[in-house]
Residue frames as qw, qx, qy, qz and C-alpha x, y, z in Angstrom:
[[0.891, 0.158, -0.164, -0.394, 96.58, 99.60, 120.50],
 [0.601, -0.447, 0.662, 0.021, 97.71, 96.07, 121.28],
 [0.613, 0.514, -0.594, -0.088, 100.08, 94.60, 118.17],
 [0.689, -0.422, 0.497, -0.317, 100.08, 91.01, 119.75],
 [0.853, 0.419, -0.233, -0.206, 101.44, 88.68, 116.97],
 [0.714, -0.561, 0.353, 0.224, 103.60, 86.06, 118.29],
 [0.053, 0.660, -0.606, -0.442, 107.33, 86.20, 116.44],
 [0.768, 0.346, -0.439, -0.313, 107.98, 83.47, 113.62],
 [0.348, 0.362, -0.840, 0.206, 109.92, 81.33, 116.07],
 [0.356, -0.015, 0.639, -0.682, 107.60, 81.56, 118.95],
 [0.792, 0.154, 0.169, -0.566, 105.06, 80.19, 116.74],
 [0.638, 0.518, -0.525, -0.220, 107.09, 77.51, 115.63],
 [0.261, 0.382, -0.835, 0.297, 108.02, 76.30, 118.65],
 [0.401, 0.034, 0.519, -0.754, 104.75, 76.18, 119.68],
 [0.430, 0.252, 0.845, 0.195, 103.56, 74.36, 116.64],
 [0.041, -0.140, -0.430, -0.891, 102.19, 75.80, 114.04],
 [0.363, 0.193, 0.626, -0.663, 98.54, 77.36, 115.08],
 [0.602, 0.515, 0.596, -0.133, 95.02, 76.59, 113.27],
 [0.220, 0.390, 0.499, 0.742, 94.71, 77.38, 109.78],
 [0.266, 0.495, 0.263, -0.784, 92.90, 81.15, 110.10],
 [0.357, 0.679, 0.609, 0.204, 90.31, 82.26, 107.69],
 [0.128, 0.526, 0.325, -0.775, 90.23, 85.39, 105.98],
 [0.422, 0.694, 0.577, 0.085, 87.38, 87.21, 104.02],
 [0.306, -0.113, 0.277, 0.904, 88.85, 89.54, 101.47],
 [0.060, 0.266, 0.445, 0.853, 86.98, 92.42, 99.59],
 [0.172, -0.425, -0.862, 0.218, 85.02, 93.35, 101.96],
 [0.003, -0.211, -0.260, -0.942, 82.22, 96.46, 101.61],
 [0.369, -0.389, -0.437, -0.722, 78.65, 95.66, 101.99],
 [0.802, -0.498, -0.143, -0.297, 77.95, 93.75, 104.82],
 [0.295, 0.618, -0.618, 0.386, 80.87, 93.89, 106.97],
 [0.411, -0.403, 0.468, -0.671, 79.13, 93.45, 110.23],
 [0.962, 0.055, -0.006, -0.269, 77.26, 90.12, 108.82],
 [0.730, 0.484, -0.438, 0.203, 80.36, 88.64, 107.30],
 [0.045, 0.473, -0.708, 0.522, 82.56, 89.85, 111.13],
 [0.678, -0.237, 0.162, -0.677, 79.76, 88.40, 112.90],
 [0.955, 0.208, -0.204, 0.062, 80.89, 84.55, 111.63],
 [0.597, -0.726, 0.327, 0.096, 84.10, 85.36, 113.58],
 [0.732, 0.624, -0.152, 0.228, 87.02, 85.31, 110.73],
 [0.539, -0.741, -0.021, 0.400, 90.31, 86.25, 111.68],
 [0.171, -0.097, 0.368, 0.909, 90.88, 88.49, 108.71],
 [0.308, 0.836, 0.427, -0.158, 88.94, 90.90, 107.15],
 [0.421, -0.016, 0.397, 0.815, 90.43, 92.61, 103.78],
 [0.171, 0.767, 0.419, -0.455, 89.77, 95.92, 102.71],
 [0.659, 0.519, 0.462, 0.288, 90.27, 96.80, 99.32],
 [0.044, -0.867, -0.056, 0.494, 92.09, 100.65, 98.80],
 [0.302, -0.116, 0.475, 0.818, 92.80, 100.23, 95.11],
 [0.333, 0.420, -0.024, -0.844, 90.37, 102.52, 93.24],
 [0.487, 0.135, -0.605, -0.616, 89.65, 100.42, 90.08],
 [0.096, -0.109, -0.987, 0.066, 88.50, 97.19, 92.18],
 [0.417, -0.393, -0.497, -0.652, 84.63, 96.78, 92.45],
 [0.663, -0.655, -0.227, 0.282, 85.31, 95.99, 96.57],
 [0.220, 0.356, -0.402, 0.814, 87.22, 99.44, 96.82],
 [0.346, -0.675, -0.536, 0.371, 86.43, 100.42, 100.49],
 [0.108, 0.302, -0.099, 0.942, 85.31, 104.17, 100.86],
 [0.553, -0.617, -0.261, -0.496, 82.66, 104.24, 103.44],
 [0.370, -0.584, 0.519, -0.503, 83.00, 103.61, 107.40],
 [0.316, 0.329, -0.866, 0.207, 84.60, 101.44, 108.96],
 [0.735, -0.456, -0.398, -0.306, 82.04, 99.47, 111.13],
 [0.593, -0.576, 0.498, -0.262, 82.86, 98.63, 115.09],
 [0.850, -0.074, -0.521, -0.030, 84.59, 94.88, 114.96],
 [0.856, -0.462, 0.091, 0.213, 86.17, 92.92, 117.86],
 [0.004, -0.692, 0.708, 0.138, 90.13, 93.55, 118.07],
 [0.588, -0.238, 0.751, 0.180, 90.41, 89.41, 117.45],
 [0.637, 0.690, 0.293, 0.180, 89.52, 90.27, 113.75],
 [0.620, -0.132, 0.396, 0.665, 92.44, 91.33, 112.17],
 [0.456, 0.853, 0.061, -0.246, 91.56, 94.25, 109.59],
 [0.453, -0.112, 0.535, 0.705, 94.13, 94.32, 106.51],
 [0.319, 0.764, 0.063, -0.557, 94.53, 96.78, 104.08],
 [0.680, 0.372, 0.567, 0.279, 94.76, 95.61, 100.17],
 [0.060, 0.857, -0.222, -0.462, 96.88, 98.17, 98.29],
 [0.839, 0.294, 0.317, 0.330, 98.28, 97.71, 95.10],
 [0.666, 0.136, 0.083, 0.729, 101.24, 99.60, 94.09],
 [0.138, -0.865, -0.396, -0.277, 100.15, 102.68, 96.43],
 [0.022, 0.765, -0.199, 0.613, 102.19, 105.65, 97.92],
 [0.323, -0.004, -0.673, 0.666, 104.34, 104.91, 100.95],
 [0.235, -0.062, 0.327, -0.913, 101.97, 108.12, 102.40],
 [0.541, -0.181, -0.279, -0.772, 99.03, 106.84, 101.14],
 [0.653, -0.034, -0.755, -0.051, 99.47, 103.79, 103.02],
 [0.259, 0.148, -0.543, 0.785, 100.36, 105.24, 106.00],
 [0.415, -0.133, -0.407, -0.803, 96.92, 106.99, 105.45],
 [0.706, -0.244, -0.205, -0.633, 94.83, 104.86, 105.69],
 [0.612, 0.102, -0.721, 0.310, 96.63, 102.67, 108.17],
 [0.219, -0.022, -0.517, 0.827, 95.75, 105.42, 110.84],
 [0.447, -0.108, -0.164, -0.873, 92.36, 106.16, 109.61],
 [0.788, -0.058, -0.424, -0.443, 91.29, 102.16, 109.79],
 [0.484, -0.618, 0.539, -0.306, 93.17, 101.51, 112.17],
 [0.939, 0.182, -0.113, -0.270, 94.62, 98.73, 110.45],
 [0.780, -0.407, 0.471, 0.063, 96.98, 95.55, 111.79],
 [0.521, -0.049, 0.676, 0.519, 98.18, 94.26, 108.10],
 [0.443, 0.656, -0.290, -0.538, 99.03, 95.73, 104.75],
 [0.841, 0.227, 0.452, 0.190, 98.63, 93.12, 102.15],
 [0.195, 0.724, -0.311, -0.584, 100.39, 94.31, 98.67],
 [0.757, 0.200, 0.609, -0.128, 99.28, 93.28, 95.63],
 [0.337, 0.923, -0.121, -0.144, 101.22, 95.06, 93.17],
 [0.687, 0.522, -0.326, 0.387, 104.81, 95.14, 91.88],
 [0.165, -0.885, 0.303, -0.314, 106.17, 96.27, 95.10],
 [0.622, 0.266, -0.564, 0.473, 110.14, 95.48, 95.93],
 [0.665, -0.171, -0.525, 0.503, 111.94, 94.30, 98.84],
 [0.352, 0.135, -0.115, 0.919, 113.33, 97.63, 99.08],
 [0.443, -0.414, -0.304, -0.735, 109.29, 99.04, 99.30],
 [0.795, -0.519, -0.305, -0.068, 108.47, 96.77, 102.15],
 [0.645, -0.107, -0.344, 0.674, 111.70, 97.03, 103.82],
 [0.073, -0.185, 0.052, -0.979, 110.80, 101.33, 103.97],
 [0.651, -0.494, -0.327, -0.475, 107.05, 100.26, 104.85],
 [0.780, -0.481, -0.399, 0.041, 108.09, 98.46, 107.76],
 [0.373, 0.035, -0.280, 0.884, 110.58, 101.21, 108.91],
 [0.207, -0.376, -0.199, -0.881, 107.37, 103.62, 108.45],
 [0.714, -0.188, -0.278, -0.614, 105.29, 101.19, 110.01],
 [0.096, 0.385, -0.896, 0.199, 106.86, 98.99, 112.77],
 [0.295, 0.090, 0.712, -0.630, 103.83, 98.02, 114.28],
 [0.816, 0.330, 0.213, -0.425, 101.96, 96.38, 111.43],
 [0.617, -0.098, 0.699, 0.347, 102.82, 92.93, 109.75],
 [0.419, 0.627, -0.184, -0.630, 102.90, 92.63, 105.95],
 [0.810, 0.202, 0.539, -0.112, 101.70, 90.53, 103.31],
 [0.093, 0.640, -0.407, -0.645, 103.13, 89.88, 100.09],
 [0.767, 0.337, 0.386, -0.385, 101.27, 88.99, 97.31],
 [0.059, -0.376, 0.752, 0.538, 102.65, 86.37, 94.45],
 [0.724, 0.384, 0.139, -0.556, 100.37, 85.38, 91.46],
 [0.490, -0.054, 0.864, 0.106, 100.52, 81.55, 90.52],
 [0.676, 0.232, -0.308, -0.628, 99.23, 79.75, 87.28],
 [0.991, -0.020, -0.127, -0.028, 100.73, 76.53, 86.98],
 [0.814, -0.210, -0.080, 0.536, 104.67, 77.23, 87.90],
 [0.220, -0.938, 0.044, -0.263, 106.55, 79.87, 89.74],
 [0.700, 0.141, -0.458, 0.530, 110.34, 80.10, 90.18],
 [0.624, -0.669, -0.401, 0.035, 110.35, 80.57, 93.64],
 [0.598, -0.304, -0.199, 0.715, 113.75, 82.11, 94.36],
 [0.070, -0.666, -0.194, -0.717, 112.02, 85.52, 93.63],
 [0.730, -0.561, -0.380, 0.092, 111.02, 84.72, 97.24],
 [0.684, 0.052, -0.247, 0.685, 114.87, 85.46, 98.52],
 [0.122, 0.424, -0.001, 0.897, 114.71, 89.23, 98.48],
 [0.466, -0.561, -0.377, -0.571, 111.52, 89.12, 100.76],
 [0.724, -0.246, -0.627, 0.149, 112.33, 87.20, 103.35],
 [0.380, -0.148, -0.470, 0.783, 113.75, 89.60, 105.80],
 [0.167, 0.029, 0.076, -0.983, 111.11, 92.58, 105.33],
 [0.576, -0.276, -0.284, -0.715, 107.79, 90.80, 105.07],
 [0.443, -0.256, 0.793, -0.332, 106.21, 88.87, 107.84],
 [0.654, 0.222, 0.720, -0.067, 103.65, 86.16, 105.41],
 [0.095, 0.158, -0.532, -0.826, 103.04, 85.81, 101.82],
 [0.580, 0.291, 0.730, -0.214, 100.20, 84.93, 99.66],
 [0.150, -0.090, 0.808, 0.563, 100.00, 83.19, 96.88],
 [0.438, 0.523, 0.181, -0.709, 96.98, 84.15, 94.80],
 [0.723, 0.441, 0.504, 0.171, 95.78, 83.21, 90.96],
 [0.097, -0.498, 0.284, 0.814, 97.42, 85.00, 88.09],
 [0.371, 0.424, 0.649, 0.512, 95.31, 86.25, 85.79],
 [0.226, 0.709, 0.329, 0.582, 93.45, 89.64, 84.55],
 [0.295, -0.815, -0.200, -0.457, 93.12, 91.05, 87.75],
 [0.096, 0.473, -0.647, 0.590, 95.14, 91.85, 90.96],
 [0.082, 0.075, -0.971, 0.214, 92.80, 89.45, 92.63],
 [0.541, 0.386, 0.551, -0.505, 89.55, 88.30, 92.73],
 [0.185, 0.217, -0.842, -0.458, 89.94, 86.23, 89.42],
 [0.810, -0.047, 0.389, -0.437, 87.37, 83.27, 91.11],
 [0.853, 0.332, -0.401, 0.014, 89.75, 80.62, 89.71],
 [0.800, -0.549, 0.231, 0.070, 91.97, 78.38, 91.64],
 [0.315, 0.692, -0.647, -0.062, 95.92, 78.28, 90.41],
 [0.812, 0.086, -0.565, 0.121, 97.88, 74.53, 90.44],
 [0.566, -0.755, 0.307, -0.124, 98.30, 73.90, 94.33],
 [0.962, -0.035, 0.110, 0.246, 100.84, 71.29, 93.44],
 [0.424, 0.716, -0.305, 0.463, 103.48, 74.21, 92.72],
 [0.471, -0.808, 0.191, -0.299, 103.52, 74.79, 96.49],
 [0.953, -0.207, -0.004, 0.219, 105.79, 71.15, 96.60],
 [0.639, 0.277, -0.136, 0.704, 108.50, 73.20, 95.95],
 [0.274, -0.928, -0.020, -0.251, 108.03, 76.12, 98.47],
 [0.620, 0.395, -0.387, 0.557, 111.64, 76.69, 99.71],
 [0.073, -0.647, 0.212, -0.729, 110.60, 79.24, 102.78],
 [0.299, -0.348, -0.848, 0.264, 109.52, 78.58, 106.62],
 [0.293, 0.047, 0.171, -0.940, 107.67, 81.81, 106.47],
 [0.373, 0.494, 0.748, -0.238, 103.73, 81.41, 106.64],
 [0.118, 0.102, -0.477, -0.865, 101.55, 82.33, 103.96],
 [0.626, 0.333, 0.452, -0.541, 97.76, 82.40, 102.78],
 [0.342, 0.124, 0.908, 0.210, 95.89, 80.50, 100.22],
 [0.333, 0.542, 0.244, -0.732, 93.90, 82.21, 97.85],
 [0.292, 0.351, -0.540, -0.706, 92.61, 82.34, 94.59],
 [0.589, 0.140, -0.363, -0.708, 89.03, 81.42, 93.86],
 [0.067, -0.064, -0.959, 0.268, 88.60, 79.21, 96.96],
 [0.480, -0.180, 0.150, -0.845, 84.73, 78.23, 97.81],
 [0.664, -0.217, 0.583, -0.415, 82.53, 75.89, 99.12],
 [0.977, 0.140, 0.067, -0.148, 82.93, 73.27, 96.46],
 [0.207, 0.854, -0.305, 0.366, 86.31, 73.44, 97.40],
 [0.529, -0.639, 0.354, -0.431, 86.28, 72.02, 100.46],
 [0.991, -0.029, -0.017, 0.131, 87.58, 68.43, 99.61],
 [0.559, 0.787, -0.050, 0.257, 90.10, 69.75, 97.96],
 [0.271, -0.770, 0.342, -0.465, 91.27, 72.05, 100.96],
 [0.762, -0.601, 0.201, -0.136, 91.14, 69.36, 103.48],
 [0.943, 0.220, -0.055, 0.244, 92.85, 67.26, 101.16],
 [0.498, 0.719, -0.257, 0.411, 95.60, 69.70, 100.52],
 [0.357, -0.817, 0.204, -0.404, 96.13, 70.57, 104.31],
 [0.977, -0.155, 0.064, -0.134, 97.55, 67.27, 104.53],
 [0.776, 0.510, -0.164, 0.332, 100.41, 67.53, 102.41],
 [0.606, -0.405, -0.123, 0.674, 103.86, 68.53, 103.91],
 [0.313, 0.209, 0.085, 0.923, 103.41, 71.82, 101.82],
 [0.381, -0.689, -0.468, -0.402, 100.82, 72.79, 103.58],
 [0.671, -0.368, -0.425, 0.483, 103.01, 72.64, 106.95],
 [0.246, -0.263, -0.160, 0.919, 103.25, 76.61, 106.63],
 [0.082, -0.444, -0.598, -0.663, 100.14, 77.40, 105.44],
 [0.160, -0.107, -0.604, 0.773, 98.74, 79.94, 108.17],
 [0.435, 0.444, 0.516, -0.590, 95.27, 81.00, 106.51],
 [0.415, 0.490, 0.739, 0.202, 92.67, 80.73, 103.75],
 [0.219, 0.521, 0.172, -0.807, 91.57, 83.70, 102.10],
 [0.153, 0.640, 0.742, 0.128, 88.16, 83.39, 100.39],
 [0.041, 0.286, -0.101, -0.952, 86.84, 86.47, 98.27],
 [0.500, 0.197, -0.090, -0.839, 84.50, 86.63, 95.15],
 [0.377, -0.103, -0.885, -0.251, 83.54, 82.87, 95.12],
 [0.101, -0.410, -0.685, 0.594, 81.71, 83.87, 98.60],
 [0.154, 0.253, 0.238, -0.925, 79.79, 86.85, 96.99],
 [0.404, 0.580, 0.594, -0.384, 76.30, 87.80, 95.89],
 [0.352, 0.861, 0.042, 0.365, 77.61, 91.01, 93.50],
 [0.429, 0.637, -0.075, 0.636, 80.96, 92.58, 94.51],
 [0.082, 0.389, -0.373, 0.838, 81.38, 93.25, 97.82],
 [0.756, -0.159, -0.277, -0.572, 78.51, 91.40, 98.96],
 [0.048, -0.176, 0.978, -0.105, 79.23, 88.12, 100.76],
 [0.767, -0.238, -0.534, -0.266, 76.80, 84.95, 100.53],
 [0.087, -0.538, 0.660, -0.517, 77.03, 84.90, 104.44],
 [0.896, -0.044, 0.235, -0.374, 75.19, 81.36, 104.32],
 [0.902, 0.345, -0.241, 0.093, 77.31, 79.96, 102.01],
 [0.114, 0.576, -0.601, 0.542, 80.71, 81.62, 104.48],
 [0.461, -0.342, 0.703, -0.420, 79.18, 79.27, 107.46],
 [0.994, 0.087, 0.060, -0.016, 78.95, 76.42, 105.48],
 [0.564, 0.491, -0.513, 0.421, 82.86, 76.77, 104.59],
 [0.126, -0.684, 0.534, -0.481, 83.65, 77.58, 107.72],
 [0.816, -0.241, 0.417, -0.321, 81.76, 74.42, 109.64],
 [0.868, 0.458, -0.125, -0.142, 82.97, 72.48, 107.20],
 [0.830, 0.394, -0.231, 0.319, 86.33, 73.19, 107.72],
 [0.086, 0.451, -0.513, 0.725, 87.72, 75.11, 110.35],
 [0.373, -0.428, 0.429, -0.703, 85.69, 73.01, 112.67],
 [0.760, 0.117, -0.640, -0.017, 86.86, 69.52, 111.73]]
């Protein structure tokens, strides 16, 4: 398989590319949802979530991205289901240390990795520090009851203090009334490493579902200013 992700400098010196989209929790209608051309798709492998993924993997295009959503899950198990789905990124949404990713990506050279941090209104960033060398992007998510898919938006105005030049997604309880908001933010200078969106249960019908009318209004809207 072709792992084609350009390094963190190469894309820097190239400018920083579009904002990407991706659609997290994905289950019911994969094909509808790939069909809009994202460039993520998240799959869900934590048992309690109501978008766990246990069914087949549909056919997509290789320019969808597949990620795998794990939350404090077995080196093996990851491995797992990295080779079954044949998946490009491991997101982790759990408690997992430096020291966890830093053994994932020995296990695993040949897939990037996300690390997930859970905002409210302020977040002392030099947690960050430890990460830096073993993950390739973060994303910054709401904190509250749930390892994600809350459908609430945390204070973007923490981001003025982002310290990193790593990229990272945007998440937590983005959706289509949203969309000022977004452009607005995309403006700022903390935004200057902001490498995708990711949109979950404000997009859905019931769990795992998408509203795949309401996903091509966001998109036109915004990724095709």
């Amino acid at each position: 398989m072709n792992y084609y992700y350009p390094n963190q400098n190469e894309a820097l010196e190239a400018g920083l590319q579009r904002l990407r989209l991706k659609v997290c929790g994905m289950n019911k209608n994969t094909s509808a949802v790939a069909a809009l051309t994202p460039d993520y798709l998240g799959f869900i492998f934590w048992e309690p979530s109501k978008r766990y993924f246990n069914t087949a993997m549909p056919d997509l295009p290789h320019t969808i991205k597949k990620v795998g959503v794990f939350v404090d899950a077995s080196l093996a198990e990851v491995k797992e289901k990295v080779a079954e789905f044949q998946l490009l990124l491991v997101q982790l949404h759990g408690q997992e240390s430096a020291a966890y990713c830093q053994e994932l990506k020995a296990l695993l050279p040949q897939i990037k990795i996300i690390k997930v941090f859970s905002i409210r209104d302020t977040f002392n960033f030099k947690v960050l520090q430890a990460y830096e060398s073993v993950c390739d992007h973060y994303l910054f998510d709401t904190k509250g009851a749930l390892p994600g898919g809350n459908g609430y938006r945390f204070n973007w105005d923490t981001l003025k203090d982002y310290p990193s030049t790593k990229t990272y997604f945007l998440s937590g309880g983005i959706g289509l009334a949203d969309t000022a908001a977004l452009l607005e933010f995309l403006k700022r200078p903390e935004a200057k490493y902001c490498h995708a969106v990711d949109v979950n249960s404000t997009f859905e019908v019931e769990p795992g579902l998408k509203d795949i009318e309401q996903l091509k209004a966001f998109k036109t809207m915004w990724i095709e200013q």
